[in-house]
C-alpha positions in Angstrom: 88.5 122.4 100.4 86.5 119.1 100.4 85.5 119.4 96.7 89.0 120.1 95.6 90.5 117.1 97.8 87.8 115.3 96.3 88.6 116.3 93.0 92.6 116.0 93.1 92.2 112.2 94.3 89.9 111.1 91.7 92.0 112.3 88.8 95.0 110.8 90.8 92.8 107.7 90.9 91.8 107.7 87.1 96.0 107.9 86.5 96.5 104.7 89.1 93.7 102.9 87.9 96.0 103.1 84.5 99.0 101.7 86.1 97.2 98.8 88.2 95.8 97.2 84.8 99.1 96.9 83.9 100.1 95.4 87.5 96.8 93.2 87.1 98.1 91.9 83.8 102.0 91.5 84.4 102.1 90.5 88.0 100.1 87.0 87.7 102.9 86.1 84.8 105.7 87.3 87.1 106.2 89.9 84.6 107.7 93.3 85.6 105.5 95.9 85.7 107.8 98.7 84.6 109.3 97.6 81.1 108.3 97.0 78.7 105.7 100.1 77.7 102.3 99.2 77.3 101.2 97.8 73.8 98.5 96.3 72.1 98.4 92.9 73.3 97.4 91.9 69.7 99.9 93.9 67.9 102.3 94.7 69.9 102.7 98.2 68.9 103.4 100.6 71.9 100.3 102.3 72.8 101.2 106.2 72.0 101.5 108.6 74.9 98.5 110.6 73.8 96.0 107.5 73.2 97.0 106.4 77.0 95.2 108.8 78.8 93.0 107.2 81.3 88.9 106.4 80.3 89.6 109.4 77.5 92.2 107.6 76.0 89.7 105.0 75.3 86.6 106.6 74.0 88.8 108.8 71.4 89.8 105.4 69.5 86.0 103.8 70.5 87.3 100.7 71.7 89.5 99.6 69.3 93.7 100.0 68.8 94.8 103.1 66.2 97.3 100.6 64.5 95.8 97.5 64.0 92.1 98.2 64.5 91.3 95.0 66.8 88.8 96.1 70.1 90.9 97.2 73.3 88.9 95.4 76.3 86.4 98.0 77.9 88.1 96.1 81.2 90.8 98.6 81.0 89.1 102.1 80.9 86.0 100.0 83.3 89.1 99.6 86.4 90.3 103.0 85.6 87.2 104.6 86.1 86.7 102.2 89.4 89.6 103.3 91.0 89.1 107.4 89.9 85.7 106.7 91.9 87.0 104.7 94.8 90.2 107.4 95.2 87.3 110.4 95.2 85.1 108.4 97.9 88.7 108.0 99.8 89.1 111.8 99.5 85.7 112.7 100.6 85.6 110.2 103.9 89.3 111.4 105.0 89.0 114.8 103.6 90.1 116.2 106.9 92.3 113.7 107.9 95.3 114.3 105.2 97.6 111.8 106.8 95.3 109.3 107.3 93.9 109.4 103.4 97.4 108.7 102.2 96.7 105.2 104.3 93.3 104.7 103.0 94.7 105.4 99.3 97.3 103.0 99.1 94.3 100.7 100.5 92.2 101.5 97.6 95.2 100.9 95.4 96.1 97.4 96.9 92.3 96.2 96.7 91.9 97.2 93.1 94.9 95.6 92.0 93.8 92.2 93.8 90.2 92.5 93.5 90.8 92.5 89.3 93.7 89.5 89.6 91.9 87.3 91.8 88.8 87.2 89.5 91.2 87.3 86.5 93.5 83.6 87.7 91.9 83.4 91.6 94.4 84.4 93.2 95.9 86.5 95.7 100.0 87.1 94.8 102.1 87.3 98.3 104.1 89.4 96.3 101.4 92.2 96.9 99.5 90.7 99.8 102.4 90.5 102.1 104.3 94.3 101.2 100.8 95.7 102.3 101.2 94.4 105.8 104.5 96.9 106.6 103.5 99.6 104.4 99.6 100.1 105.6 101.0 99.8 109.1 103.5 102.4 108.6 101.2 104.7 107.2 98.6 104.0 109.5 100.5 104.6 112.5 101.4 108.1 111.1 97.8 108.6 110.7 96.4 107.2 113.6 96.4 107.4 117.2 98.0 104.6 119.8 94.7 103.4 120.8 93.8 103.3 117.0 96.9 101.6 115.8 96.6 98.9 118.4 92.7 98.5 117.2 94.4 98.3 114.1 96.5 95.3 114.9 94.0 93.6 117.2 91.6 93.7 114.3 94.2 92.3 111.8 94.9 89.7 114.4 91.8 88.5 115.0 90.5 88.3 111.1 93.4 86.3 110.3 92.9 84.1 113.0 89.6 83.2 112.0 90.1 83.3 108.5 92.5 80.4 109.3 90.7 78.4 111.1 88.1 78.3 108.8 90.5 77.3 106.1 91.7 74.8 108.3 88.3 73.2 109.2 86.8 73.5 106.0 89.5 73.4 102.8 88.8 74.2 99.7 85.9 77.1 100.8 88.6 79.7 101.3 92.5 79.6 99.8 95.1 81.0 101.8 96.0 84.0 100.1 91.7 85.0 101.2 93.7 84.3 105.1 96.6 86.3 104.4 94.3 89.1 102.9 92.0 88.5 105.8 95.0 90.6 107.7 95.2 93.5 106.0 91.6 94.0 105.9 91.3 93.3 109.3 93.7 95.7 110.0 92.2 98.8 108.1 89.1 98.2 108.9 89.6 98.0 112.8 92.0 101.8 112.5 87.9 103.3 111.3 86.2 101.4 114.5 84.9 97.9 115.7 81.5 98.6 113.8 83.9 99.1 110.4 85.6 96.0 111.3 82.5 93.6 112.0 80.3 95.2 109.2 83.2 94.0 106.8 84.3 91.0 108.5 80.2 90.1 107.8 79.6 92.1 104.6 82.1 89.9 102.7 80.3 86.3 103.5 77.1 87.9 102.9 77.7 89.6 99.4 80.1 86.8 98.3 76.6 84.6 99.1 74.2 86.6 97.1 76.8 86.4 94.2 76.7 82.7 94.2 73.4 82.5 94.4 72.7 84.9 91.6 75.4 82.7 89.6 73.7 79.6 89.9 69.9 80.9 89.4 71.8 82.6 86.1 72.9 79.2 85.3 76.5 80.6 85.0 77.8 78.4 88.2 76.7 75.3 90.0 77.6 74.7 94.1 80.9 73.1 93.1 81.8 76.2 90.9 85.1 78.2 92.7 84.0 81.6 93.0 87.1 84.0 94.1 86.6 85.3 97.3 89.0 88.0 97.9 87.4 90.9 95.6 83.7 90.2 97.6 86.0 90.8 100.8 87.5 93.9 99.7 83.9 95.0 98.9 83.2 94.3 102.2 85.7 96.1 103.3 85.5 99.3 101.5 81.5 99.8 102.2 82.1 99.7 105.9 85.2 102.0 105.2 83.1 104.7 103.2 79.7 104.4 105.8 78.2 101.3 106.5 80.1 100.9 109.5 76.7 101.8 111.3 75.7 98.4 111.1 78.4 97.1 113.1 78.2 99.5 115.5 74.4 98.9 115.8 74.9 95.3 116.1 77.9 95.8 119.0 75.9 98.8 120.5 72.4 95.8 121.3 75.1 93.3 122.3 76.3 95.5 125.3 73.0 96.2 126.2 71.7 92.8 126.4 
């Protein structure tokens, strides 16, 4: 049962992960995201039904369009292939929580989607950001206990909060839309447990850290370099989601101690 939930959500992931580099391309421009078809961005012809298949699609034309031979971005098959995986990892976590999977799916959708648009134009569009508040809280609550959807909201709460106070005290080291996103990972991090919610709340600081510093000993950044922080919170997010939540819980379990 496992393998096949596992299974079903990654193909359904590889299929998303399609769709979301169209809404990573068109939203940004305030384009819509259902018309026109996808074409080839150099020349313009609409990408055929049978060369769109996710990853596959790809590799049969090596890279390059079938009409006008010009190379097709390995980004697109790269955030297919990123979301098939994250969807299967999803599946296998809530594999015997149905209801609460469809939560933690949309999640993985949503972060994708932002993760690829913030380190495209840093940014995080409201007009993403802000849907995910009612519709994550929607489906958690149908997934989720009372004590686990006011966790949920306590957690969302709380990582906003301080998300904006930090934005507040020290502008220009986090934007608004990282506060407003702050929320909704706050929120779906808290529904998995306190340790979830601190490991990620944590995790995101440290591994946006060690990617600056690996920036600037790579000579590709310098301290005044804007590095987008959003995709390095989603990160964050989504290890403590899938298992590092331990640390956390560790961390929480010493502090009561003490």
């Amino acid at each position: 049962m496992t393998l096949a939930v596992v299974t079903l959500t990654g193909v359904l992931g590889l299929v998303v992960g399609s769709f979301l580099n169209v809404v990573a391309h068109r939203v940004p421009r305030g384009e819509s995201v259902v018309r026109p078809p996808s074409a080839c961005p150099q020349c313009h012809t609409v990408i055929r039904t049978r060369h769109n298949i996710p990853v596959l699609g790809w590799l049969v034309l090596r890279g390059r369009c079938y009409d006008c031979g010009l190379p097709i971005s390995v980004r697109y098959p790269t955030v297919e292939a990123a979301t098939g995986v994250l969807f299967a990892l999803a599946g296998l976590r809530f594999a015997d929580q149905p209801t609460l999977l469809v939560a933690y799916l949309a999640f993985a959708g949503i972060a994708v989607a932002l993760a690829v648009i913030d380190l495209d134009v840093h940014r995080l569009p409201n007009v993403i950001v802000l849907p995910s508040y009612p519709v994550l809280g929607v489906l958690l609550a149908l997934g989720v206990g009372g004590a686990g959807l006011l966790r949920a909201g306590v957690g969302a709460a709380l990582l906003f909060a301080f998300f904006y106070v930090v934005a507040i005290v020290a502008p220009g080291g986090i934007g608004f839309g990282d506060v407003k996103l702050a929320g909704v990972v706050g929120g779906m991090t808290a529904a998995v447990s306190w340790g979830a919610f601190l490991t990620s709340a944590l995790g995101g600081f440290f591994l946006g850290a060690v990617a600056g510093v690996l920036l600037m000993l790579g000579r590709r950044a310098s301290r005044k370099t804007a590095v987008p922080f959003g995709p390095f919170m989603l990160l964050g997010a989504w290890a403590s989601i899938l298992g590092a939540s331990g640390i956390g819980q560790l961390y929480l379990e010493r502090m009561a101690m003490s």
